[in-house]
N, CA, C and O atoms as a CHARMM CRD file, in Angstrom:
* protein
*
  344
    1    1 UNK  N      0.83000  -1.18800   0.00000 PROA 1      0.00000
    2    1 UNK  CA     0.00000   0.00000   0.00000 PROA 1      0.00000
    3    1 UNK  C      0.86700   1.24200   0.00000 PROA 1      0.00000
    4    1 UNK  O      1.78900   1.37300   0.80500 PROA 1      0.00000
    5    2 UNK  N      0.56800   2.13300  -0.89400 PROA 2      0.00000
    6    2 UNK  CA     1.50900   3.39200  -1.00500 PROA 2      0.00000
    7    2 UNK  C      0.08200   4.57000  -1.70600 PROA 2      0.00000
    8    2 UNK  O     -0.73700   4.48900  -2.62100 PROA 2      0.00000
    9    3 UNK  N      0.40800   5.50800  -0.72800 PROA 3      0.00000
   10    3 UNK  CA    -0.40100   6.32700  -1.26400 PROA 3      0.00000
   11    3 UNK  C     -0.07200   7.34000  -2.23600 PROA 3      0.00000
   12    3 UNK  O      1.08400   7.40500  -1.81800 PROA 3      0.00000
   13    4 UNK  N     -0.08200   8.16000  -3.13900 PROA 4      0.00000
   14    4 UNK  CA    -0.33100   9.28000  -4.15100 PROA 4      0.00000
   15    4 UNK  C      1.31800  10.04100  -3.48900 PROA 4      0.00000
   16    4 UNK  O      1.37100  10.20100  -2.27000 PROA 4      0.00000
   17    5 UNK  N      2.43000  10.41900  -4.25500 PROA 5      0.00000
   18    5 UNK  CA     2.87100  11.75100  -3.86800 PROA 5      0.00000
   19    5 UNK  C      2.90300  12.74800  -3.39400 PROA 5      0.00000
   20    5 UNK  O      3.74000  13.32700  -2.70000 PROA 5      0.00000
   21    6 UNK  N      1.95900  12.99200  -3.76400 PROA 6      0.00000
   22    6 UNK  CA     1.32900  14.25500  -3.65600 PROA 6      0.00000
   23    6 UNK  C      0.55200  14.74000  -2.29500 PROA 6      0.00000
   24    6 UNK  O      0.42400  15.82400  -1.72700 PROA 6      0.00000
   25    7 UNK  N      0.14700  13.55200  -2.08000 PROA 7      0.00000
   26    7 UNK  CA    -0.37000  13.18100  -0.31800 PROA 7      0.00000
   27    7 UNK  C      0.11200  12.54700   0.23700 PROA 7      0.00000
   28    7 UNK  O     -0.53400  11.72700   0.89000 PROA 7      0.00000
   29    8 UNK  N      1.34700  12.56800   0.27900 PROA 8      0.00000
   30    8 UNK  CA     2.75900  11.23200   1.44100 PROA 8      0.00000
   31    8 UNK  C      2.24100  12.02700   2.82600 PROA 8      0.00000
   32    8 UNK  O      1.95800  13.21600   2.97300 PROA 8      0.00000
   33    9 UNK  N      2.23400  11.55500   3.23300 PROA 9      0.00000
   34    9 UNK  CA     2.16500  11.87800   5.03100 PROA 9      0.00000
   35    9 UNK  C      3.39400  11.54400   5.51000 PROA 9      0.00000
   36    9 UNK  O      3.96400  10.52600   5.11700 PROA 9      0.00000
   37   10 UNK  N      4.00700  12.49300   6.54400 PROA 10     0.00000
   38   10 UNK  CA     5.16100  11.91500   7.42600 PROA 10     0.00000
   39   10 UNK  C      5.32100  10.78900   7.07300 PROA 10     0.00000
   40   10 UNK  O      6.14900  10.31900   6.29200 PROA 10     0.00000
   41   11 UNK  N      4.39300  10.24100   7.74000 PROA 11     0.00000
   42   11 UNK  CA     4.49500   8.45500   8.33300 PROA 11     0.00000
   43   11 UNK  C      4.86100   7.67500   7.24500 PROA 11     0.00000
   44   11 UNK  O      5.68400   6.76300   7.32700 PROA 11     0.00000
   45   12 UNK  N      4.22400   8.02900   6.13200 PROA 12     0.00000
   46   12 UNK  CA     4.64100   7.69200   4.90600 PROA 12     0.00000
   47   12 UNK  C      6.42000   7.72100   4.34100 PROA 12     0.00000
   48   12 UNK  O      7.03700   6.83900   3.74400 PROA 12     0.00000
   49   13 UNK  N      6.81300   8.86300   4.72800 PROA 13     0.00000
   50   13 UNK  CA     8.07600   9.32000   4.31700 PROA 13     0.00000
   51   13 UNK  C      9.08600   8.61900   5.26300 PROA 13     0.00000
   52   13 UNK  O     10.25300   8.54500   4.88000 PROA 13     0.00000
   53   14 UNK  N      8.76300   8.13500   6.37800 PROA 14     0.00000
   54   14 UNK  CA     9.66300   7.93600   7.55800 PROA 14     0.00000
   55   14 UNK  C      9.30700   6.29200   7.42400 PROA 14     0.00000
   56   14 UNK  O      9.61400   5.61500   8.40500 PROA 14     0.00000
   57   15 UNK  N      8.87300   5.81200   6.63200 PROA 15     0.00000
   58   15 UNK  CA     8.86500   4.30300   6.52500 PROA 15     0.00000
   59   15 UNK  C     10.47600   3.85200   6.83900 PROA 15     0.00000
   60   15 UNK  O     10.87700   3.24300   7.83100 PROA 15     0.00000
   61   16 UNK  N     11.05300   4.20700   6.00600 PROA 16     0.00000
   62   16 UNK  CA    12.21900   3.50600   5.93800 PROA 16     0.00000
   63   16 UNK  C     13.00300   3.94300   7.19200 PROA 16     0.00000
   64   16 UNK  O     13.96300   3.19000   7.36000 PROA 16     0.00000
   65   17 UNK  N     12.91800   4.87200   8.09400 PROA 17     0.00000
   66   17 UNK  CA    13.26800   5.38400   9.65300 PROA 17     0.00000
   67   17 UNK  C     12.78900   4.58300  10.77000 PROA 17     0.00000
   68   17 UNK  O     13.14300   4.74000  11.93800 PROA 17     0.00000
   69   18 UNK  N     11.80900   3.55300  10.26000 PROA 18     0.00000
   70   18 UNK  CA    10.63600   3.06300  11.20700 PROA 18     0.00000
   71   18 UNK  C     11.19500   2.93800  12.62500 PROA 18     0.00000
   72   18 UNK  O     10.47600   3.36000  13.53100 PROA 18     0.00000
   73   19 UNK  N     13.00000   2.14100  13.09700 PROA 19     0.00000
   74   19 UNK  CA    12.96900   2.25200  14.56000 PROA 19     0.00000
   75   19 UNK  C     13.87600   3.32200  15.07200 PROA 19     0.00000
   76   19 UNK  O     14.80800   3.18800  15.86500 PROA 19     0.00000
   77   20 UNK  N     13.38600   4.56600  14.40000 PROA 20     0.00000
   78   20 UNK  CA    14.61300   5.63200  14.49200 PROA 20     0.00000
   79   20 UNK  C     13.32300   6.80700  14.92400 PROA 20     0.00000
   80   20 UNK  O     13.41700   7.80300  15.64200 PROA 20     0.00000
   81   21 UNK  N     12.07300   6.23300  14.15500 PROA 21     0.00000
   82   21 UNK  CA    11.44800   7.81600  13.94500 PROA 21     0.00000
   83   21 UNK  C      9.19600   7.23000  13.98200 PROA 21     0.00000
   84   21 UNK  O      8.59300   6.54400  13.15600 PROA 21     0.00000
   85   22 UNK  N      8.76500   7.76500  15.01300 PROA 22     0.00000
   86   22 UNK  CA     9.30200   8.98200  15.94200 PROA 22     0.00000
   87   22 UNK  C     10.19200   9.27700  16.90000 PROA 22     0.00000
   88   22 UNK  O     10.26200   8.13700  17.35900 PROA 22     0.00000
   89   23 UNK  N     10.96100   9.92600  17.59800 PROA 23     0.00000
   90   23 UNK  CA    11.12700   9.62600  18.65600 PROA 23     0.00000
   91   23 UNK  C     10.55200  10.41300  19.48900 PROA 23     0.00000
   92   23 UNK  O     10.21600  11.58600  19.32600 PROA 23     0.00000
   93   24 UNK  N     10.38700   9.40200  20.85300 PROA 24     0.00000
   94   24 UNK  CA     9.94600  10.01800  21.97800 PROA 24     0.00000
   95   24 UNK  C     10.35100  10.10200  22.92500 PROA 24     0.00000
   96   24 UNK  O     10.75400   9.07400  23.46900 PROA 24     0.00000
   97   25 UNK  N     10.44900  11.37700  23.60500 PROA 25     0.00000
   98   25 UNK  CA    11.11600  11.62100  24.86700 PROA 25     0.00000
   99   25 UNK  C     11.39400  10.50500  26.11500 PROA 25     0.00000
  100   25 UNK  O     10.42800   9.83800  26.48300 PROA 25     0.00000
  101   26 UNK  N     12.09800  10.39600  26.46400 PROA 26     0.00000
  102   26 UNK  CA    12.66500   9.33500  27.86300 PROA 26     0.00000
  103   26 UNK  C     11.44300   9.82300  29.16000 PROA 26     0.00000
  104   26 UNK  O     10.90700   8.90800  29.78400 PROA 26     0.00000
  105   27 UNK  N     11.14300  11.00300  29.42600 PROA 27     0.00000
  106   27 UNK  CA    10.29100  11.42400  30.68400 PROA 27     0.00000
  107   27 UNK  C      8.56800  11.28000  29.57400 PROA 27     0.00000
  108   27 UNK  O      7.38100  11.19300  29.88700 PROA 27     0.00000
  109   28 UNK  N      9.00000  11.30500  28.80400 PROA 28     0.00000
  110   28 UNK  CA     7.38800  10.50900  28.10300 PROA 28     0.00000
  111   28 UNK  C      6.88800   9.19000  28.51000 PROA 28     0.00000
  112   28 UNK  O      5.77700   8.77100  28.83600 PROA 28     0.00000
  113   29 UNK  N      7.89300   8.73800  28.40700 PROA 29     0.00000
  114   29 UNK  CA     7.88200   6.91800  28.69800 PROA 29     0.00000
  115   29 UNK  C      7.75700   6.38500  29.85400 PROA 29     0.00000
  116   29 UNK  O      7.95000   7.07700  30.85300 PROA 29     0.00000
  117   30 UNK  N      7.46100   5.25000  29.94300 PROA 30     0.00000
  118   30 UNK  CA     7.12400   4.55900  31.54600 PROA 30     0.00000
  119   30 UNK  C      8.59200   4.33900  32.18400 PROA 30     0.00000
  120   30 UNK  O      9.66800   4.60100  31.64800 PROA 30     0.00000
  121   31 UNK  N      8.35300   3.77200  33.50900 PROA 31     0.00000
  122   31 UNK  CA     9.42600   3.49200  34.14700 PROA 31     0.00000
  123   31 UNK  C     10.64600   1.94700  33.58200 PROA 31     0.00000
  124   31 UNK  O     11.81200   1.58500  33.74000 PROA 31     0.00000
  125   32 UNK  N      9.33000   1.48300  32.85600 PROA 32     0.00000
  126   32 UNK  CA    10.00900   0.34600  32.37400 PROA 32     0.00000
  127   32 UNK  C     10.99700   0.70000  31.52400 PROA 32     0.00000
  128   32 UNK  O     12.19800   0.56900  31.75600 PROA 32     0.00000
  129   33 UNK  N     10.33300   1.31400  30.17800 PROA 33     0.00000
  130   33 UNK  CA    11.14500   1.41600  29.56000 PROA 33     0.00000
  131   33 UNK  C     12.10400   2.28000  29.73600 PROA 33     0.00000
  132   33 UNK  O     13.01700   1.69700  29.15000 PROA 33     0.00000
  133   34 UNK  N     12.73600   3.65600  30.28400 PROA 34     0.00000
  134   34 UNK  CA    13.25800   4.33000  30.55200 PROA 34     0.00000
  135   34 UNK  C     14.14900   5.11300  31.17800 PROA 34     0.00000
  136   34 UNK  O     14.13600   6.24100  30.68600 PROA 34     0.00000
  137   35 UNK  N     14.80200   5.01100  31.92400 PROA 35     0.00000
  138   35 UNK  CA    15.41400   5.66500  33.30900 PROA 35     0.00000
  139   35 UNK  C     14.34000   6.77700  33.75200 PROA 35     0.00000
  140   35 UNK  O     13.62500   6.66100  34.74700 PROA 35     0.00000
  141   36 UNK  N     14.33000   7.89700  32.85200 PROA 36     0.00000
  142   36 UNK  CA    13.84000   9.13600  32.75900 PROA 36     0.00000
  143   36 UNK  C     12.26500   9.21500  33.04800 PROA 36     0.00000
  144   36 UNK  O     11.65600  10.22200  33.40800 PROA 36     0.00000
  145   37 UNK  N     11.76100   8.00300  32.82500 PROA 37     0.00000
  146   37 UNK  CA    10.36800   7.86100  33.08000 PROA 37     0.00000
  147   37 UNK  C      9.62100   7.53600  34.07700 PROA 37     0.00000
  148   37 UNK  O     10.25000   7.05500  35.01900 PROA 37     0.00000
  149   38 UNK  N      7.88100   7.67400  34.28900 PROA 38     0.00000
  150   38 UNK  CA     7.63000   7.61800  35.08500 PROA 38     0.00000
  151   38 UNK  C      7.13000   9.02100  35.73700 PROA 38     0.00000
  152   38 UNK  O      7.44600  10.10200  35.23900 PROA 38     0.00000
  153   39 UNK  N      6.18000   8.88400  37.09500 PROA 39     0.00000
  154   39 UNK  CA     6.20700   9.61300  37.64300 PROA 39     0.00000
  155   39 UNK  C      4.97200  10.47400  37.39800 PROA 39     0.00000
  156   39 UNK  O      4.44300  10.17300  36.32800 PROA 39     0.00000
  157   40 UNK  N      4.32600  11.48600  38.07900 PROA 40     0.00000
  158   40 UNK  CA     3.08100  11.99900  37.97600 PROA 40     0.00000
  159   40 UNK  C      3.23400  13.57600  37.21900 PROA 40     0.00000
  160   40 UNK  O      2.31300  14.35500  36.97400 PROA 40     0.00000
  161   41 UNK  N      4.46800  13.73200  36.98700 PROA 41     0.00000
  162   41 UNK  CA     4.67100  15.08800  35.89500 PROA 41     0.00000
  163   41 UNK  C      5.71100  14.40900  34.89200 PROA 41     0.00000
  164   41 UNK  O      6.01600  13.21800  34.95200 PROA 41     0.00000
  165   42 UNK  N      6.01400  14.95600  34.33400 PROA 42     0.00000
  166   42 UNK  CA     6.99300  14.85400  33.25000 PROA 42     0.00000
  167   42 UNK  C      8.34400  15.54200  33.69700 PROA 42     0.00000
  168   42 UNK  O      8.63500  16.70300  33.41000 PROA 42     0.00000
  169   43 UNK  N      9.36900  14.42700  34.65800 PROA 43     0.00000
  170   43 UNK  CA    10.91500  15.36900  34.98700 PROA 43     0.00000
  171   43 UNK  C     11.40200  14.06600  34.86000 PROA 43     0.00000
  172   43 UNK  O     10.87400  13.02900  34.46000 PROA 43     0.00000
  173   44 UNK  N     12.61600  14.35400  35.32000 PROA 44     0.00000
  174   44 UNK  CA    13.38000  13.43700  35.20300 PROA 44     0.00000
  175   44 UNK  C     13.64600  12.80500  36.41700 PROA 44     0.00000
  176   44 UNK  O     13.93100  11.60900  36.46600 PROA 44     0.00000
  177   45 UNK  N     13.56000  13.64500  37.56800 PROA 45     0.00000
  178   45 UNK  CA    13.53800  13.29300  39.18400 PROA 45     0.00000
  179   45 UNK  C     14.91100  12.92600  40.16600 PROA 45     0.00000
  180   45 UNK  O     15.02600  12.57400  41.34000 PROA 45     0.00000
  181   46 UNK  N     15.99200  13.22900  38.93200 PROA 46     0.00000
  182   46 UNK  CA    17.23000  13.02800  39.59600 PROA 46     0.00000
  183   46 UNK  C     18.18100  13.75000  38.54300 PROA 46     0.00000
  184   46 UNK  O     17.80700  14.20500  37.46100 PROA 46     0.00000
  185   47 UNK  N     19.49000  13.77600  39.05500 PROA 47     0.00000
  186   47 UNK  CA    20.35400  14.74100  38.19200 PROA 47     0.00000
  187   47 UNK  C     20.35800  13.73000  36.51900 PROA 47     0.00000
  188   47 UNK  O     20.09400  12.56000  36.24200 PROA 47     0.00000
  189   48 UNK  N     20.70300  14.65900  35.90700 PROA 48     0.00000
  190   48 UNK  CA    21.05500  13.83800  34.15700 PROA 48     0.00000
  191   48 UNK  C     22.15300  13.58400  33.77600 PROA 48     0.00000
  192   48 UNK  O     22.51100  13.00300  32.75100 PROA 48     0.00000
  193   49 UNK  N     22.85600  14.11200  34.78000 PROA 49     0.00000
  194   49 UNK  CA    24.45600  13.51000  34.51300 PROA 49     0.00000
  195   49 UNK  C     25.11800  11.83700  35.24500 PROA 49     0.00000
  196   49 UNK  O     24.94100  11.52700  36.42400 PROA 49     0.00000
  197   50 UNK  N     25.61900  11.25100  34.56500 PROA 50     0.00000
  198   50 UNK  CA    25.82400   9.98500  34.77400 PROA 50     0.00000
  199   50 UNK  C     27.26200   9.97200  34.57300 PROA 50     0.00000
  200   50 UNK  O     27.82800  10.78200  33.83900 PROA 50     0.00000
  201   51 UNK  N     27.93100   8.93900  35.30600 PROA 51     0.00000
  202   51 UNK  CA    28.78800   8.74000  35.05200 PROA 51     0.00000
  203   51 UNK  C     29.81200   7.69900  33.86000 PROA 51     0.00000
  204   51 UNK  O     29.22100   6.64000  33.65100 PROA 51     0.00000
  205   52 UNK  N     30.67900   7.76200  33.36100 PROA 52     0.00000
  206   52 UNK  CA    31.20700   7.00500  32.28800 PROA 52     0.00000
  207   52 UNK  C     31.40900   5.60500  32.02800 PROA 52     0.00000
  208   52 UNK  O     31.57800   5.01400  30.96200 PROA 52     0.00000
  209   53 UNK  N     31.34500   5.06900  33.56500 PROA 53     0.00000
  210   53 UNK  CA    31.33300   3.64200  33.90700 PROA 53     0.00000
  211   53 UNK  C     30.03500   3.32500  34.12800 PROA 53     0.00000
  212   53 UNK  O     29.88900   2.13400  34.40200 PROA 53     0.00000
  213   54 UNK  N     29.15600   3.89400  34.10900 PROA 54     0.00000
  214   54 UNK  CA    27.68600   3.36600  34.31500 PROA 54     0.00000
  215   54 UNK  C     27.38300   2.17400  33.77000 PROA 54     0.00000
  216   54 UNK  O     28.04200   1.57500  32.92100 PROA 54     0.00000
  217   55 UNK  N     26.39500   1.84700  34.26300 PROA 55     0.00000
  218   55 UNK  CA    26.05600   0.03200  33.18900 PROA 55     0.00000
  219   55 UNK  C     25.72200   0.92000  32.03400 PROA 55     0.00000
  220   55 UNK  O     25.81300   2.14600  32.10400 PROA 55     0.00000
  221   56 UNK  N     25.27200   0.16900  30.79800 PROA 56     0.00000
  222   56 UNK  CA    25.06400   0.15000  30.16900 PROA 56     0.00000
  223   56 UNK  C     23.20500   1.13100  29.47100 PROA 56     0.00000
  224   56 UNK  O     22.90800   2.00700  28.65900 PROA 56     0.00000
  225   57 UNK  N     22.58800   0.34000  30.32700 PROA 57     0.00000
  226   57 UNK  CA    21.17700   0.88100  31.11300 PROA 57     0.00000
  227   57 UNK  C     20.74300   2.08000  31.57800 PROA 57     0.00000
  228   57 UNK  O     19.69600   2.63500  31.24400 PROA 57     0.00000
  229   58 UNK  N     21.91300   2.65500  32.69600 PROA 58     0.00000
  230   58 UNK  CA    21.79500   3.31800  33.37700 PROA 58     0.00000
  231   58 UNK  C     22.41700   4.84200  32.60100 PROA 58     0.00000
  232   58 UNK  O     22.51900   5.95700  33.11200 PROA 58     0.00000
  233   59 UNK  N     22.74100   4.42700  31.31300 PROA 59     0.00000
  234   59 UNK  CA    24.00200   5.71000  31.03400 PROA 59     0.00000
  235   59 UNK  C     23.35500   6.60500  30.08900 PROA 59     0.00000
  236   59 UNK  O     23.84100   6.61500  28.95800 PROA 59     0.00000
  237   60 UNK  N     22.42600   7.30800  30.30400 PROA 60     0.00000
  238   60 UNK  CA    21.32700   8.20300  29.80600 PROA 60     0.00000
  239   60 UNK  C     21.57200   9.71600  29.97800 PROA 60     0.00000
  240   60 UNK  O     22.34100   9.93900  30.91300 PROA 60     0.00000
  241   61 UNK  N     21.07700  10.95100  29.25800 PROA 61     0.00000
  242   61 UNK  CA    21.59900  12.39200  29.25600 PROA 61     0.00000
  243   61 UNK  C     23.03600  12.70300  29.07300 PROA 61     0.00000
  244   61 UNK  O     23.81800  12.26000  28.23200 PROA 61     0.00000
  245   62 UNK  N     23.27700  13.77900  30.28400 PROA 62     0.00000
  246   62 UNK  CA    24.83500  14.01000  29.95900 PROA 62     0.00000
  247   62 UNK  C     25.70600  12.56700  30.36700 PROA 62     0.00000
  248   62 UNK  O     25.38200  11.89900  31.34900 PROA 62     0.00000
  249   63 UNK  N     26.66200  12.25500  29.61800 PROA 63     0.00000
  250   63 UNK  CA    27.38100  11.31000  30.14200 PROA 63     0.00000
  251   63 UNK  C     28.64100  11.55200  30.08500 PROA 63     0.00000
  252   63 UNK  O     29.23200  11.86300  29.05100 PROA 63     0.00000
  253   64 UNK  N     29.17200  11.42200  31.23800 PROA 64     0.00000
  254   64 UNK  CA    30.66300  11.68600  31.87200 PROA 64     0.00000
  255   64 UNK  C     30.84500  13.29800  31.67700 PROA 64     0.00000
  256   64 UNK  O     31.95900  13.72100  31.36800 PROA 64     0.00000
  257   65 UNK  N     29.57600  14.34000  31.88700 PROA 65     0.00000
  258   65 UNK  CA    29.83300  15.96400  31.78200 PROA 65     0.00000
  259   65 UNK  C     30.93700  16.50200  32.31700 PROA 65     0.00000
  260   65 UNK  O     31.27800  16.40100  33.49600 PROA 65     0.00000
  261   66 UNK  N     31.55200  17.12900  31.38200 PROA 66     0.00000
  262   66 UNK  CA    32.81000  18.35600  31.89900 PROA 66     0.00000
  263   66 UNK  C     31.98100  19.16100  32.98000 PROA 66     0.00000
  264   66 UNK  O     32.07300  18.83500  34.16400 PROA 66     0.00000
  265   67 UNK  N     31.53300  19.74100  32.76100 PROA 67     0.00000
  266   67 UNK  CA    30.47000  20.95700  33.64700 PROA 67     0.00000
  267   67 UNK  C     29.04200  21.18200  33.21400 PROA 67     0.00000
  268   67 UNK  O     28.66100  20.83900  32.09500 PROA 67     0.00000
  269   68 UNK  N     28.24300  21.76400  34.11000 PROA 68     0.00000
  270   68 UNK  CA    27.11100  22.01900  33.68600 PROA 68     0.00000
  271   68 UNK  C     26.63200  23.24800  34.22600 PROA 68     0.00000
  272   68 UNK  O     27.22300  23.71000  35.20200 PROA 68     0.00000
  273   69 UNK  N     25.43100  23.98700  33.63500 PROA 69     0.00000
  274   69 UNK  CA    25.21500  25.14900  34.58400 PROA 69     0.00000
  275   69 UNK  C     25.93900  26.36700  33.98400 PROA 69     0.00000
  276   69 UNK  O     26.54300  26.51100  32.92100 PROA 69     0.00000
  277   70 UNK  N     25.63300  27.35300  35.20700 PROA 70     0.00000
  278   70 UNK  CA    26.15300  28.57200  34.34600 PROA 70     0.00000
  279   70 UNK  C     27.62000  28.84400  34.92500 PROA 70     0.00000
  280   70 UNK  O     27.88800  28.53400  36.08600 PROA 70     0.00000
  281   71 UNK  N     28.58300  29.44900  34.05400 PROA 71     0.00000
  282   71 UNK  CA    29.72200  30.24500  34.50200 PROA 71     0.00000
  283   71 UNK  C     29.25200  31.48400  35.81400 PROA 71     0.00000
  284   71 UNK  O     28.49200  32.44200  35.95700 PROA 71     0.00000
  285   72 UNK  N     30.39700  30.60900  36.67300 PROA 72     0.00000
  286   72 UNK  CA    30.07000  31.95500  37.53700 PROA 72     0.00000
  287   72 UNK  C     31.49800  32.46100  37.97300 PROA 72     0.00000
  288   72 UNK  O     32.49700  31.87100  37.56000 PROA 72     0.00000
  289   73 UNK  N     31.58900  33.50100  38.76600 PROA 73     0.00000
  290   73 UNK  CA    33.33600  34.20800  39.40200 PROA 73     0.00000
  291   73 UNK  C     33.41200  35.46000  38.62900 PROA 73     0.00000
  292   73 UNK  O     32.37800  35.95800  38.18400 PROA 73     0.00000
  293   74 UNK  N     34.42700  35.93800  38.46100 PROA 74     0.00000
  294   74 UNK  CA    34.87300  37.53100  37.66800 PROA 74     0.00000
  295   74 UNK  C     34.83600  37.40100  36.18200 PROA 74     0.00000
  296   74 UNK  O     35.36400  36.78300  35.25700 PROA 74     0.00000
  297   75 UNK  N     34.13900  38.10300  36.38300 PROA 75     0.00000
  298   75 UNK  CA    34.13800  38.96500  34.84000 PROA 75     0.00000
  299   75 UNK  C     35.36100  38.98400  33.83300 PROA 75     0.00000
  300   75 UNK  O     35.19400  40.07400  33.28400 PROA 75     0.00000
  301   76 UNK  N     36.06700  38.63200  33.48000 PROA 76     0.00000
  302   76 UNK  CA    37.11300  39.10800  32.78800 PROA 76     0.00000
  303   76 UNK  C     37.45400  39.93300  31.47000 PROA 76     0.00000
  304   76 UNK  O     37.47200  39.07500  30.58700 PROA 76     0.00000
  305   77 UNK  N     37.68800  40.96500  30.99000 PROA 77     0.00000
  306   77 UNK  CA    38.12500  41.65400  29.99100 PROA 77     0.00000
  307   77 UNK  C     39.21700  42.10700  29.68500 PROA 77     0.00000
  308   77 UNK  O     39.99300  42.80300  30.34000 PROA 77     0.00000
  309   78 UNK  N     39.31800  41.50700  28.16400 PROA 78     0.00000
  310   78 UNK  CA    40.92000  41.31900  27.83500 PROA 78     0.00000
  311   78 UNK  C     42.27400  41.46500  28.77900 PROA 78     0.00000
  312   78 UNK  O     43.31700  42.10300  28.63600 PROA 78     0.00000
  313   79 UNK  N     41.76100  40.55200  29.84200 PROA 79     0.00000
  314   79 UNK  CA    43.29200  39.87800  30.45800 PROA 79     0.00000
  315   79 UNK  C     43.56100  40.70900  31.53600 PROA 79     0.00000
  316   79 UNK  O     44.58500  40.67300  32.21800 PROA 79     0.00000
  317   80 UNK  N     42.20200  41.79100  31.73600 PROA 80     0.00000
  318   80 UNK  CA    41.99300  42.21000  33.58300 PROA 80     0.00000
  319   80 UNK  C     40.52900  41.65800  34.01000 PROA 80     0.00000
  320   80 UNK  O     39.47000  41.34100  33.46700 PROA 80     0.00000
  321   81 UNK  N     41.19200  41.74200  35.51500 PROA 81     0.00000
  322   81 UNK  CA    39.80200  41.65600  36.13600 PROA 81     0.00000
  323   81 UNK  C     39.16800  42.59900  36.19200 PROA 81     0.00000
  324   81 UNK  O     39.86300  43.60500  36.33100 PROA 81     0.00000
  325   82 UNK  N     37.64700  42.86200  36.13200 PROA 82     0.00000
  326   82 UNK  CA    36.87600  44.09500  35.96800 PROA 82     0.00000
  327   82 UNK  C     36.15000  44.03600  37.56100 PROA 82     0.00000
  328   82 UNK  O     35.53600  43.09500  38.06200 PROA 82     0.00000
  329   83 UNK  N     36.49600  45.56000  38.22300 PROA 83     0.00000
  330   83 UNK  CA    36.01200  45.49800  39.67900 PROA 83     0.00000
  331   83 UNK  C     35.47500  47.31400  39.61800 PROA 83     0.00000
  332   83 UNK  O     35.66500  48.22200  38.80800 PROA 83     0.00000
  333   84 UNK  N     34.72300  47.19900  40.95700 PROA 84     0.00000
  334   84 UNK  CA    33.81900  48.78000  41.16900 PROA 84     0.00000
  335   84 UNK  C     35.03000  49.40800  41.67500 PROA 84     0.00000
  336   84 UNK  O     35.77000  48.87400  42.50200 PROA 84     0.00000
  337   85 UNK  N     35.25400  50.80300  41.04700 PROA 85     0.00000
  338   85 UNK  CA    35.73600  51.96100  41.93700 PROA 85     0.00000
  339   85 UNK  C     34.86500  52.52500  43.06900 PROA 85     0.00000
  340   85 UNK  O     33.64000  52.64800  43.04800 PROA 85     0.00000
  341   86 UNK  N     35.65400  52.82500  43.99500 PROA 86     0.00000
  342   86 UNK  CA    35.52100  53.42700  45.35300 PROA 86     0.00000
  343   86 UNK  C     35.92700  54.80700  45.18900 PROA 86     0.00000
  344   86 UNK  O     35.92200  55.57100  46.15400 PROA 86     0.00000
């Protein structure tokens, strides 16, 4: 079954994607399938960073993160520190 060109639908076009596409979010999904899932809102319920040795299972979001979050400390501009006059 193939429908008209002219009227392909997604679903149509993504045949050949079939276990790639759609995808759906990890906090979409149940607990079974997921780490991320589960739960009576949609979070994740624990940090997303994992570590590099994790099982296999368990090794979901950031994995083995340099940093996360925002830069924080002094300001720097071109190679001074920028501070208030008194």
């Amino acid at each position: 079954y193939k429908r008209q060109v002219s009227t392909q639908s997604t679903w149509d076009r993504f045949k050949m994607k079939r276990n790639c596409w759609p995808k759906v979010r990890g906090v979409a999904r149940n607990p079974v399938e997921h780490p991320h899932g589960g739960g009576n809102h949609q979070h994740i319920g624990h940090a997303s960073t994992v570590r590099r040795d994790s099982a296999p299972g368990q090794k979901v979001g950031l994995i083995a993160a340099r940093r996360t979050g925002r830069l924080r400390g002094a300001k720097q501009i071109s190679g001074r520190v920028e501070t208030t006059k008194k």
